[in-house]
C-alpha positions in Angstrom: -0.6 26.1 -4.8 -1.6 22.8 -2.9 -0.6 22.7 0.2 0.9 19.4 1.9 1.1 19.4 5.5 3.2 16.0 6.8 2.6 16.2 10.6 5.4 14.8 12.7 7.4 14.1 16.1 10.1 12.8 17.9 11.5 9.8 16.6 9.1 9.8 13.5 10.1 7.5 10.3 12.3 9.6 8.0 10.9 7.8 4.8 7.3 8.6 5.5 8.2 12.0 5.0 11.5 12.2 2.5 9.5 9.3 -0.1 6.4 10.9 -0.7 7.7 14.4 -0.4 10.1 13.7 -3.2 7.2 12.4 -5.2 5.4 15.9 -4.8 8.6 18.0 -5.1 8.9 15.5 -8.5 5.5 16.8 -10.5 6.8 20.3 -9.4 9.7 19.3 -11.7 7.7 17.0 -14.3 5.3 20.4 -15.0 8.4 22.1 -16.5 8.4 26.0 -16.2 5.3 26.2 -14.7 4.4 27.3 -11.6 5.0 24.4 -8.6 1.7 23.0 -7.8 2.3 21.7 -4.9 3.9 23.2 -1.7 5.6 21.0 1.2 5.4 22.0 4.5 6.5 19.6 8.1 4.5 20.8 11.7 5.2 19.4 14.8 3.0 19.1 18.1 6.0 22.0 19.5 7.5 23.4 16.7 11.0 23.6 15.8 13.5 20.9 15.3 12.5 17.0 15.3 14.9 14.0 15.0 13.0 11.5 13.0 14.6 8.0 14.2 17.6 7.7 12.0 18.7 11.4 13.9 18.3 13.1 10.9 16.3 16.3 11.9 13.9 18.4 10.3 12.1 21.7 11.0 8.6 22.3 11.8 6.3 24.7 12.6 3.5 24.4 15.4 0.7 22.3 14.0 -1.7 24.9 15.7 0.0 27.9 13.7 -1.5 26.5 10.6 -4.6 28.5 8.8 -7.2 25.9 8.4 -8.6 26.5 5.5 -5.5 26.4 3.4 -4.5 23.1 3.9 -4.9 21.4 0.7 -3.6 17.7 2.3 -2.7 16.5 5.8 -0.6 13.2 6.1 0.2 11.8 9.6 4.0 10.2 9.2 4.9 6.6 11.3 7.2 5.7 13.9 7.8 2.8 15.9 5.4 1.6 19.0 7.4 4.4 21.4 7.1 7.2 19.7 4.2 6.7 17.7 2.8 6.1 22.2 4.0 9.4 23.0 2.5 11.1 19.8 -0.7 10.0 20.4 -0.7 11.2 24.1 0.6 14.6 22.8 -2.3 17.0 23.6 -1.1 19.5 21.2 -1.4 16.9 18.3 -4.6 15.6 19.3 -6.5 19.4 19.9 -5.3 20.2 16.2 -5.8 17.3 14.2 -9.5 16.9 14.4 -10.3 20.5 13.4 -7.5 20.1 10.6 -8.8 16.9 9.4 -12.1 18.1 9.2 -11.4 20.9 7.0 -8.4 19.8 4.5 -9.8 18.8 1.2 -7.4 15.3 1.8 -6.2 13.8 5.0 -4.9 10.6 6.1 -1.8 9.0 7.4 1.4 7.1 5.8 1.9 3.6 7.6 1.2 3.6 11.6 0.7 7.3 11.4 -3.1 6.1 11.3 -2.8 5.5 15.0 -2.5 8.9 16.0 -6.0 9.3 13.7 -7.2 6.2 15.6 -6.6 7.4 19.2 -8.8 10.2 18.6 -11.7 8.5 16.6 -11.3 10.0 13.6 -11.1 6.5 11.2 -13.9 5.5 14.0 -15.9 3.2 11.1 -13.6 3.8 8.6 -11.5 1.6 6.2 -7.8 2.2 6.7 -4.4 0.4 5.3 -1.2 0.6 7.7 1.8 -1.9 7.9 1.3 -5.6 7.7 3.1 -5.7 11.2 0.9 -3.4 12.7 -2.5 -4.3 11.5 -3.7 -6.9 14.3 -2.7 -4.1 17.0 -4.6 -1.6 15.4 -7.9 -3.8 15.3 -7.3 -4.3 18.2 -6.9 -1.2 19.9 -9.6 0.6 17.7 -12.2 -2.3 17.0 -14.2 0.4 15.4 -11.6 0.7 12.8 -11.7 -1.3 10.1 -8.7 -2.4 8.8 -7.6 -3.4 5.5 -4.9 -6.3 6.1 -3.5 -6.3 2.1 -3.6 -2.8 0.5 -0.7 -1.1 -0.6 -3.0 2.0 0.4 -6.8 2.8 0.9 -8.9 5.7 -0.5 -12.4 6.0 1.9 -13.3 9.0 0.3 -11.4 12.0 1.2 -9.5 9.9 3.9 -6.1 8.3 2.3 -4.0 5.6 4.3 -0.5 3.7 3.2 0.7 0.3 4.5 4.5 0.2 5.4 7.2 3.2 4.4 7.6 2.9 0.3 3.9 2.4 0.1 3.4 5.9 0.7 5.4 6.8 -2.4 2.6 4.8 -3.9 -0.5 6.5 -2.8 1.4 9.8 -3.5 1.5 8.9 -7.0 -2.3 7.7 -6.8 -2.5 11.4 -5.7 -0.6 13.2 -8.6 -2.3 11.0 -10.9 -5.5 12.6 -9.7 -4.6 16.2 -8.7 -2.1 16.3 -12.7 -3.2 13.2 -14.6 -1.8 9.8 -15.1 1.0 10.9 -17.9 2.6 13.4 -14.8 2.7 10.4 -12.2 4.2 8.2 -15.1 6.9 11.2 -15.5 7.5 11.3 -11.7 8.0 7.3 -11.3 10.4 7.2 -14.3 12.2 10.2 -13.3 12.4 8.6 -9.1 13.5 5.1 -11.2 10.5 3.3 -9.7 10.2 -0.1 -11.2 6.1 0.2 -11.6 3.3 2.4 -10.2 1.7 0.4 -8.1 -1.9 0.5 -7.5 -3.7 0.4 -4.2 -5.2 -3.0 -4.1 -2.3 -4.7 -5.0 -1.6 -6.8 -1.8 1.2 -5.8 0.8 3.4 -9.1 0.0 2.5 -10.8 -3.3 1.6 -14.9 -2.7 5.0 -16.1 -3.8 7.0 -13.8 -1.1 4.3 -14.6 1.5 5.1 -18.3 0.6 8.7 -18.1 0.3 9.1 -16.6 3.5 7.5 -18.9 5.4 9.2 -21.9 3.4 12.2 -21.6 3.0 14.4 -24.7 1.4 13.5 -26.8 -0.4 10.1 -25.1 -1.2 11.1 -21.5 -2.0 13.0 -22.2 -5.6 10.1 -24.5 -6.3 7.6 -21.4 -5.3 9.7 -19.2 -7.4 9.4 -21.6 -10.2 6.0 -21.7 -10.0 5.7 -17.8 -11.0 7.6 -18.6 -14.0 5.6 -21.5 -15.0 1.7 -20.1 -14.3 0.7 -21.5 -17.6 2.2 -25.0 -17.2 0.3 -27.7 -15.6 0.9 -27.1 -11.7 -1.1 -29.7 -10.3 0.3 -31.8 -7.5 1.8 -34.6 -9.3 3.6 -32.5 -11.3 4.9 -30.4 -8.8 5.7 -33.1 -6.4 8.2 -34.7 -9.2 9.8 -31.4 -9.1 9.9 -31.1 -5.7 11.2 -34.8 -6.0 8.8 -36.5 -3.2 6.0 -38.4 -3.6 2.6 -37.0 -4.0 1.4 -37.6 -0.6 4.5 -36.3 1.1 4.7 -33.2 -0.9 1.5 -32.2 -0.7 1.6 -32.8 3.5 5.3 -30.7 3.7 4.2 -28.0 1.3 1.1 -27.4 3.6 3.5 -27.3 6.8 5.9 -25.0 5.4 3.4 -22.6 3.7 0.4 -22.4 5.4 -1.9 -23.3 2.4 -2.6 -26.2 0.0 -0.6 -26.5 -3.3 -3.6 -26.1 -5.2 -4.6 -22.8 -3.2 -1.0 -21.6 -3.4 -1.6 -21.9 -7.6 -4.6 -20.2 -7.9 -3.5 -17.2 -5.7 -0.8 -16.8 -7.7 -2.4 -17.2 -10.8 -5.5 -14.4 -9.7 -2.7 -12.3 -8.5 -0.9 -11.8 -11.5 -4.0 -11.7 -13.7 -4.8 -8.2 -11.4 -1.6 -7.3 -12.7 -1.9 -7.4 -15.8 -6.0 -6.5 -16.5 -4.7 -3.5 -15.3 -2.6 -3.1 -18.3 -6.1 -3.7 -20.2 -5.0 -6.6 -21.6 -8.2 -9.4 -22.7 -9.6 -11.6 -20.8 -8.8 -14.3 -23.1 -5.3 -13.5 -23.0 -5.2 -12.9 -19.4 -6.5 -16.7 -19.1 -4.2 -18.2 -21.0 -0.8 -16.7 -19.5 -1.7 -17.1 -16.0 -3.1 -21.0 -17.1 -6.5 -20.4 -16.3 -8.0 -21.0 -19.4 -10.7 -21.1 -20.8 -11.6 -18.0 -20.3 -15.2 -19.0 -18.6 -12.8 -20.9 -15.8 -10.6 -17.8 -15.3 -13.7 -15.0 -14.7 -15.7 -18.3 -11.9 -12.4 -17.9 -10.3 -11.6 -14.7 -10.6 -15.5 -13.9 -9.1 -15.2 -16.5 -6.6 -12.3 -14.6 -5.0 -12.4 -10.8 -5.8 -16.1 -10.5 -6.0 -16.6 -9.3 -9.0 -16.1 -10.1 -12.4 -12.6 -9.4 -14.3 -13.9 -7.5 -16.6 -15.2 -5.0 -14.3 -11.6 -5.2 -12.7 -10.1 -4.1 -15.8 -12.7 -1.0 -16.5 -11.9 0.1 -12.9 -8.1 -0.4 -13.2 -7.0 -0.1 -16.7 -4.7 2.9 -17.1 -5.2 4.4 -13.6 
């Protein structure tokens, strides 16, 4: 049986624990009468009961009553800045989490759980993911860290870190799809009623809700337009006569309220949702025309320009996984 260890403490985040764990208890269920592959257990710096922060509480063993050896995978839950302070000052978390880390086959943390790993230099050069809120802090607590701003999650070898709370149902799945195959994950996020599996580079907040929250009226209907229309001509005059302004004034208000130029704003979303669907393995050709970046020569320049590497090596890395 593979053995998941989700270490936790006083005032912890109850989804960082209940999401994933339902996603593990779920490919017990998906594998039919077979044997459960996977076994769940919570540990605690003390032991016993712990009230996450909703109050719902959960039972733990000591983390320092755990064999080594066994543990299969070792996830550090979130909290808020006070707990998540008093978790990393607990001296009973931080002599067994080292030697733990350094022996489970998979380890990492769910959200600001990577703290607790920071505050004891074990991500000390590391790439890590955590919550959008919370990645500024962490860089700059732990400059040795480096920290991933957009990932859902981030695999650095045998080290696995989410970004905020339902991301970690996401990297769990990343992890069934590895430990059962891809068909058992797809089983697991039908059976959970989980509109998509989502991979980990896919950024935290796609370009139109990063845009839409900072705009607001009158330019978040015209941004949610515009990811309805990605094959349409979206330059500025055409977009401006939406918008109804002139050119000139729409272009100057649009970069106000959003942070970015239209023109930017359009090619993000275009290269976002091409990600999206090269990872369905869908061609390049017909990737360019239905996110309007045709021809196909102009989609993979752009495509370079801002990933780094060519779509169609996106799409052999991503297709299916």
């Amino acid at each position: 049986m593979h053995r998941i260890v989700f270490v936790v403490y006083p005032g912890f985040e109850i989804l960082d624990v209940s999401g994933p764990g339902a996603v593990f208890s779920g490919a017990n269920r998906a594998l039919g009468g077979a044997a459960p592959f996977y076994g769940i257990e919570l540990v605690s710096g003390q032991g016993g009961p712990v009230a996450s922060s909703s109050g719902i509480v959960v039972e733990t063993r000591r983390i320092d009553a755990l064999s080594m050896p066994a543990v299969d995978t070792l996830l550090v839950v979130g909290a808020e800045r006070e707990p998540l302070l008093q978790a990393m000052a607990d001296p009973a978390l931080g002599q067994a989490l080292a030697p733990l880390a350094g022996t489970a086959g998979r380890w990492g943390s769910i959200c600001s759980g990577v703290f607790v790993l920071a505050a004891l230099g074990l991500v000390d050069g590391r790439r890590v993911a955590t919550h959008w809120d919370a990645c500024a802090p962490l860089a700059g607590a732990f400059p040795k860290v480096v920290v991933d701003p957009d990932s859902l999650y981030v695999v650095d070898r045998s080290l696995w870190t989410s970004a905020g709370v339902t991301t970690g149902i996401d990297m769990a799945l990343a992890m069934i799809a590895g430990d059962l195959g891809a068909k058992i994950a797809g089983e697991v996020a039908k059976r959970l009623v989980l509109y998509a599996r989502r991979p980990g580079y896919q950024s935290q907040f796609s370009p139109v809700l990063q845009a839409q929250a900072r705009a607001g009226n009158p330019f978040g209907d015209l941004i949610a337009w515009i990811q309805e229309h990605l094959q349409e001509s979206l330059d500025v005059p055409a977009l401006a006569a939406r918008a109804g302004l002139a050119e000139r004034t729409f272009h100057r208000k649009f970069v106000a309220a959003t942070g970015v130029t239209p023109a930017r704003y359009v090619e993000t979303a275009r290269l976002d949702a091409a990600r999206m669907l090269l990872s369905r393995g869908l061609s390049l050709k017909s990737v360019a025309v239905q996110v309007g970046l045709f021809p196909a020569a102009r989609f993979a320049e752009a495509f370079e320009r801002r990933f780094g590497m060519s779509p169609r090596l996106f799409r052999d890395m991503h297709a299916g996984g």
